[in-house]
C-alpha positions in Angstrom: 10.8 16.0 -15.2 12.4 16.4 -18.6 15.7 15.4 -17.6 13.6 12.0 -16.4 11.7 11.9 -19.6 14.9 11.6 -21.6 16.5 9.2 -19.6 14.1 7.1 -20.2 13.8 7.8 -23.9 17.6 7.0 -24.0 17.1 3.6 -21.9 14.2 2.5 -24.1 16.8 3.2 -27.0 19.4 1.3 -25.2 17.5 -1.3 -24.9 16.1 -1.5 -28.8 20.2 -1.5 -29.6 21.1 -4.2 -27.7 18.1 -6.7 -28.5 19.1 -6.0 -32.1 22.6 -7.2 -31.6 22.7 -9.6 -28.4 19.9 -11.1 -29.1 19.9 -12.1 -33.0 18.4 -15.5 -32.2 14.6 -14.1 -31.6 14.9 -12.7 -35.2 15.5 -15.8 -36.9 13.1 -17.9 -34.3 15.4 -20.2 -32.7 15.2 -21.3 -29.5 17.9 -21.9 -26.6 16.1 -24.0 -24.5 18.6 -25.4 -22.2 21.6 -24.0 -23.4 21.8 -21.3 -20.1 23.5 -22.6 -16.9 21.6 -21.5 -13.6 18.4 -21.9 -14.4 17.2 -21.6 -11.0 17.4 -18.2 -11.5 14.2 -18.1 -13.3 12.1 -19.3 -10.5 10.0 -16.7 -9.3 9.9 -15.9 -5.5 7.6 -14.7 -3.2 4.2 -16.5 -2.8 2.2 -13.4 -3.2 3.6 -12.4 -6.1 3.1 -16.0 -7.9 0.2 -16.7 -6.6 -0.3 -13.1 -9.2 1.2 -15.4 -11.8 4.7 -13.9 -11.2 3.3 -10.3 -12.3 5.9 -8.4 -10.2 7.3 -5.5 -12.3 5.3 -2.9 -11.9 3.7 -3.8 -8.3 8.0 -4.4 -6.2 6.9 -2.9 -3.3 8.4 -5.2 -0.6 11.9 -7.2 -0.7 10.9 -9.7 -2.8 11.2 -6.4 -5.2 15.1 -7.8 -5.3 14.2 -10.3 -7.5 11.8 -8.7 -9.6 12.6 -5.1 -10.1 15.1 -3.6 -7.6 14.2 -0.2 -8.4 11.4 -0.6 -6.2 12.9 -1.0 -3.0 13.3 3.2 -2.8 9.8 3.4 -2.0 9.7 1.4 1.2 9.3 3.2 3.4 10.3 1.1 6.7 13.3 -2.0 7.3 11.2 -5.4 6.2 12.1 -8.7 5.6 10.8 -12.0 3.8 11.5 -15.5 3.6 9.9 -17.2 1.8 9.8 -21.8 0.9 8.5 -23.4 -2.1 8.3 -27.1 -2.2 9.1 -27.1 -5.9 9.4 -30.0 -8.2 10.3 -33.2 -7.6 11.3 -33.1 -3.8 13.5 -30.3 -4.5 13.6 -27.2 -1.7 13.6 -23.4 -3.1 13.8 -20.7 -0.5 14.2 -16.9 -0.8 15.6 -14.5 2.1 15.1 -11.2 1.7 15.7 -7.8 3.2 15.4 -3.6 2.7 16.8 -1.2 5.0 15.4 2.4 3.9 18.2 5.1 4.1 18.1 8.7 5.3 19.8 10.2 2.9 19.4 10.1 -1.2 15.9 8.7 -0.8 17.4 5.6 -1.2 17.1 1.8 0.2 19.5 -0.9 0.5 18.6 -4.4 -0.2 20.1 -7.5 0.2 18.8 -11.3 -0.7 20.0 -15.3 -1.0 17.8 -17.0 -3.1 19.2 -20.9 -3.5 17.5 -24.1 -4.3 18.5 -27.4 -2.8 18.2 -31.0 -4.3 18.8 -33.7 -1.2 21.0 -36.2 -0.5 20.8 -38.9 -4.0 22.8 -42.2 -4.3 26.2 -42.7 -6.0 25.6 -45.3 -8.7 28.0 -46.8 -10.9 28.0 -48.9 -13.9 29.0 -52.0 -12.0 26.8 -50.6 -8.9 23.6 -49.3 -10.3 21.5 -50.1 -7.4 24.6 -47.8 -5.4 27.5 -47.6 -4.0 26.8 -46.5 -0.2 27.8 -43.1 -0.8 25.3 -40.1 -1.3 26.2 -36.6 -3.0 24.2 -33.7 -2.9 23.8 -30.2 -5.3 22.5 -26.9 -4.4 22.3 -23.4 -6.4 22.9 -19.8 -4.5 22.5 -16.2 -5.4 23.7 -13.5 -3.3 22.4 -10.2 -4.2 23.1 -7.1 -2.9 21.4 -4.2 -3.9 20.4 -0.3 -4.4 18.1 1.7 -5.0 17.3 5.4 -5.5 13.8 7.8 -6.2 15.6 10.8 -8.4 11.8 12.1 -8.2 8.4 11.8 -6.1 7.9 9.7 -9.1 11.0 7.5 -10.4 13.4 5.4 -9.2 16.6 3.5 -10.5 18.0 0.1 -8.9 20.7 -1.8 -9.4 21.6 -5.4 -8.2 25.1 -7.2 -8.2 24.9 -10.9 -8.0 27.0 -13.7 -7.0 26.2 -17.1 -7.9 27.3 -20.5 -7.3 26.3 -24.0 -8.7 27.7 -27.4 -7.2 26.9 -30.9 -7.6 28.8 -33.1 -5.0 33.1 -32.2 -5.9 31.8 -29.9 -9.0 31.5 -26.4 -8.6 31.0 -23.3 -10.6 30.6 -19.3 -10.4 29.4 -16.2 -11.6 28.8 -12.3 -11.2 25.6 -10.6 -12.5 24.0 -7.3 -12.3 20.3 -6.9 -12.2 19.3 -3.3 -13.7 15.5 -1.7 -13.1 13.3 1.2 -13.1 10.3 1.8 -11.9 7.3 4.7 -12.4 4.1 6.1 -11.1 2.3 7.9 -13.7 0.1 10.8 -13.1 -2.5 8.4 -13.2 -3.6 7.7 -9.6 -3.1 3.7 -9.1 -1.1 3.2 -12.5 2.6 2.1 -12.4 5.6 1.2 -14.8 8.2 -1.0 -14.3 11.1 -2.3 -16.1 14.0 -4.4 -15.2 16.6 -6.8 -16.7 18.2 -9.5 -15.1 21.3 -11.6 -15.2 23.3 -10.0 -17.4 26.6 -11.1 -16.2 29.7 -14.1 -16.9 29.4 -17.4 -18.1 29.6 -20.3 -15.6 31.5 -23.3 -16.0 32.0 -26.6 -13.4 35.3 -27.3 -12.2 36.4 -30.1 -9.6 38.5 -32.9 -8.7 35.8 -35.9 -10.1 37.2 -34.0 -13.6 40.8 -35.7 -13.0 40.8 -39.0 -14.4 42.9 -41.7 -16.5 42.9 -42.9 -19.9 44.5 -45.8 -22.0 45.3 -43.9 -24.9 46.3 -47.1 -27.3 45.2 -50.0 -26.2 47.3 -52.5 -28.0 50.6 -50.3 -26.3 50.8 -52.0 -22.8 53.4 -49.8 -21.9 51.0 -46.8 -21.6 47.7 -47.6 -19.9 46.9 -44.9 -17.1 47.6 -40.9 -18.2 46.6 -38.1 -16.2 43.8 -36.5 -17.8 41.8 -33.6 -16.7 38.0 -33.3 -18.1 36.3 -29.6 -19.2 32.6 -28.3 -19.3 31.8 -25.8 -21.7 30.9 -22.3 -20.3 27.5 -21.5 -20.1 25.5 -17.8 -19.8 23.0 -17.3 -17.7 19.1 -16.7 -18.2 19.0 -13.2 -19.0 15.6 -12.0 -19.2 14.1 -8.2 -20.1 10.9 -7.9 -17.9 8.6 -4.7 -18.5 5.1 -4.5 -16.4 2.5 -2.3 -16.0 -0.4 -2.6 -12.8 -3.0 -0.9 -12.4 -5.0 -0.7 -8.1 -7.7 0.7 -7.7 -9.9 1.4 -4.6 -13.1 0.2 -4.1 -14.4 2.1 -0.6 -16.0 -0.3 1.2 -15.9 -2.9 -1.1 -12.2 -3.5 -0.4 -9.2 -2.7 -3.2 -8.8 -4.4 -6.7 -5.2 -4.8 -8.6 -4.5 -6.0 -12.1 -1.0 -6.5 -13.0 0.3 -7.5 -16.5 4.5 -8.6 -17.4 6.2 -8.9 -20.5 9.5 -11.5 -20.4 11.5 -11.9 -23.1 14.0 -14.0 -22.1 17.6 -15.2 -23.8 16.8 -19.2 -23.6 12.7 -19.2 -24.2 10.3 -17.7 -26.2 8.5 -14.4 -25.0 5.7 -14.3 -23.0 3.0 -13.2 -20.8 2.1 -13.1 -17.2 -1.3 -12.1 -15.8 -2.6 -11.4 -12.1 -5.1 -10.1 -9.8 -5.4 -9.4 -6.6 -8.4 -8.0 -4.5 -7.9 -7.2 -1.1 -11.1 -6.6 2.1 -10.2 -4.1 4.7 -6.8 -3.6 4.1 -5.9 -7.0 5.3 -7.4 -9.9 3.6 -6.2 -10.7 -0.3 -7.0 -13.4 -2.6 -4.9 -13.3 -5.8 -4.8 -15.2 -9.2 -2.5 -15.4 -12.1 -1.4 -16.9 -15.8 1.8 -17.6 -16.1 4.0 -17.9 -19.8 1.0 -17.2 -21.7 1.4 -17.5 -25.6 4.6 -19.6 -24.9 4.6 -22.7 -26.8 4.9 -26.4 -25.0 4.7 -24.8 -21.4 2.7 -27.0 -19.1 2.7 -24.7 -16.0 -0.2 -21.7 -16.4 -2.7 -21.4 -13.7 -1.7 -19.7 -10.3 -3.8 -19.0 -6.8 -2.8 -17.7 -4.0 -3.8 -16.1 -0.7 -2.6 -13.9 2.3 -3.0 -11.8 5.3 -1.0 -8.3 5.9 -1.9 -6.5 8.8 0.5 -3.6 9.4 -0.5 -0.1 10.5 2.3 2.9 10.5 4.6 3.6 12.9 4.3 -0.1 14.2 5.9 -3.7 13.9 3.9 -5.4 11.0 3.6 -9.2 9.3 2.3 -11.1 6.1 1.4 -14.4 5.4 1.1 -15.6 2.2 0.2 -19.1 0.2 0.9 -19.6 -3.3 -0.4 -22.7 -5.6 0.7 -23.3 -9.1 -0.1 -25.8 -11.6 2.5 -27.6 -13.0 0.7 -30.5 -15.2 2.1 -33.7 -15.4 4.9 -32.4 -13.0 1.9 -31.8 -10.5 2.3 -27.9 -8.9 4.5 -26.0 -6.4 3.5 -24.6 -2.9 5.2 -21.8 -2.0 4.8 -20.0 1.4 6.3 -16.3 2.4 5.9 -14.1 6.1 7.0 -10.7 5.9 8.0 -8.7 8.8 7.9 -4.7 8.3 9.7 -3.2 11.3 8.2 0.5 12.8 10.6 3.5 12.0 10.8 7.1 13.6 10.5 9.4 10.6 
C-alpha cells in the first residue's frame, strides 16, 4: 500500500509539473477555442454515462470505460461489449463500439474501441455553381483505440490507451497517434471511488490530399507564365487534450433500490475548465433513471441539462444485456439522442 500511496503522490506531482509548463495559457486566461483539430474526440460516449451528464471517471466500469478512464476496465470481471448511436447535431451520425476481454493472468483486461462520427453525403458547390455541381463528397472522423489495463491491488488499477486517428473530408486526409493514460481507486470507504485520466496526448494532425494541387498565374501582365504547379499546406493542429479527475459515491438503499452521485473535473487544452454532475438511482438491480449537468461554470456553453434511462439485467455466471437512452439539451442547436446495448458474456472462473 505504500508503494501505491507514493505512486500516486508522484503522478499528482507529475501532473502539477506539466500543467505549469504545457499548459501556460490557463495562467494568463486565454482561450483556444478551435484551435485543436479532432474535436470529435470530445464527444462523450455511452448513453448511460451522458445521460449522468458525462460523469464517467470515477464510475468506468463497462467498455465505454475506454473512453473515459481505461484503468477501469481491470475490474470487469467478464468479456462485454457496447455499441452505442447518437444522433448528434445537425444530421450528423456518432457511434461508439466497444469491447473488454478480462485476462487470467496479471489481473488485467484488454480493451479495444472505434469511436468515429460521420457527416453524409453534401453537394459540391462552386463559385460559378453554387446551387452544385452534381457531385457529392463526404467526411468522417475515426479513433481506433486499443487498450490495457491492470489492478496492482484489490484496490488500484493503471490503464493505458494508444490511439489512432483519422480525419478526411472527400480527397483530404489526416492522421494521428495518441495515448490515453488513467487510474482508478476504491477507497476504504465502502461505495466511494477515484478516478483520474488524461486523454489525447499525442501528435498534431495536418490534411493532406490531391484537391491541395493546383495552378497559379503568378504575374498577370506576363502571358508567358499563366498555369504553375502549386501545392497548398494546412497548418498542423493538436488535439483536445483534456485532464479529467472524478470522484462517485453508490450507495445502497435495501429495498428502496441503489443511489449514485458522481462528480468530474475537465480541464481541457482548447476550453475553459469545468464541471460535470450526475445521478443515478437504480430499483431492483435492474431499472435506472439518471440525470446530469454538463460544463458547469463554463462560460458561453449552451448545452447543460442531461436525462437518461436504462435496463441491465445480468446475473453471474450468465449471458447478460443493457439498454440505455440518453437526452441532452443542446439549446438553440436543439439536443442529441444517444442510444447504447451492452452485452456481458458468462465466464467460468
Amino acid at each position: 500500500m505504500a508503494r501505491i500511496n507514493r505512486f500516486i503522490l508522484f503522478v499528482c506531482f507529475a501532473i502539477t509539473v506539466f500543467q505549469s509548463n504545457a499548459w501556460p495559457q490557463f495562467i494568463i486566461n486565454v482561450r483556444a477555442t478551435g484551435t485543436t483539430a479532432a474535436s470529435f474526440l470530445e464527444i462523450g460516449v455511452g448513453a448511460r454515462a451522458m445521460g449522468m451528464g458525462g460523469t464517467y471517471a470515477a464510475i468506468a466500469n463497462d467498455p465505454t470505460a475506454l473512453y473515459y478512464n481505461p484503468a477501469g476496465i481491470a475490474w470487469i470481471n467478464s468479456p462485454q461489449i457496447e455499441l452505442m448511436h447518437n444522433e448528434w447535431l445537425v444530421d450528423t451520425k456518432h457511434d461508439f463500439f466497444g469491447c473488454v476481454l478480462p485476462l487470467s493472468f496479471f489481473n488485467s483486461a484488454l480493451g479495444f474501441s472505434v469511436n468515429s462520427l460521420g457527416y453524409g453525403d453534401q453537394p459540391v458547390r462552386t463559385v460559378r455553381r453554387p446551387e452544385g455541381t452534381g457531385e457529392t463528397y463526404n467526411a468522417r472522423d475515426v479513433a481506433v483505440s486499443l487498450s490495457y489495463a491492470m489492478a496492482l491491488t484489490d484496490r488500484f488499477s493503471f490503464g493505458l490507451s494508444a490511439k489512432w486517428i483519422n480525419q478526411r473530408i472527400w480527397h483530404e486526409a489526416g492522421n494521428a497517434a495518441a495515448l490515453d493514460i488513467g487510474i482508478f481507486y476504491e477507497t476504504a470507504l465502502k461505495g466511494l471511488k477515484l478516478g483520474f485520466c488524461m486523454t489525447n496526448f499525442g501528435t498534431k494532425l495536418r490534411l493532406r490530399g490531391r484537391d491541395m494541387d493546383s495552378t497559379v498565374d503568378p504575374d498577370k501582365k506576363n502571358s508567358n507564365i499563366d498555369r504553375v504547379p502549386v501545392q497548398f499546406k494546412t497548418d498542423s493542429y493538436p488535439l483536445p487534450m483534456t485532464l479529467r479527475a472524478g470522484i462517485s459515491y453508490e450507495k445502497d438503499l435495501g429495498m428502496l433500490g441503489s443511489l449514485l452521485i458522481a462528480v468530474d473535473l475537465l480541464h481541457p487544452t482548447d476550453n475553459q475548465e469545468s464541471i460535470n454532475l450526475g445521478i443515478e438511482y437504480g430499483f431492483a438491480g435492474m431499472f435506472y433513471v439518471r440525470g446530469g449537468h454538463e460544463n458547469l461554470f463554463e462560460d458561453d456553453s449552451i448545452n447543460g441539462l442531461t436525462l437518461g434511462c436504462g435496463i441491465d439485467y445480468y446475473h453471474p455466471g450468465r449471458m447478460g444485456f443493457r439498454m440505455d437512452y440518453a437526452y441532452s439539451d443542446w439549446g438553440l442547436l436543439e439536443n442529441s439522442h444517444r442510444f447504447s446495448i451492452g452485452i456481458s458474456f458468462s465466464r467460468e472462473d
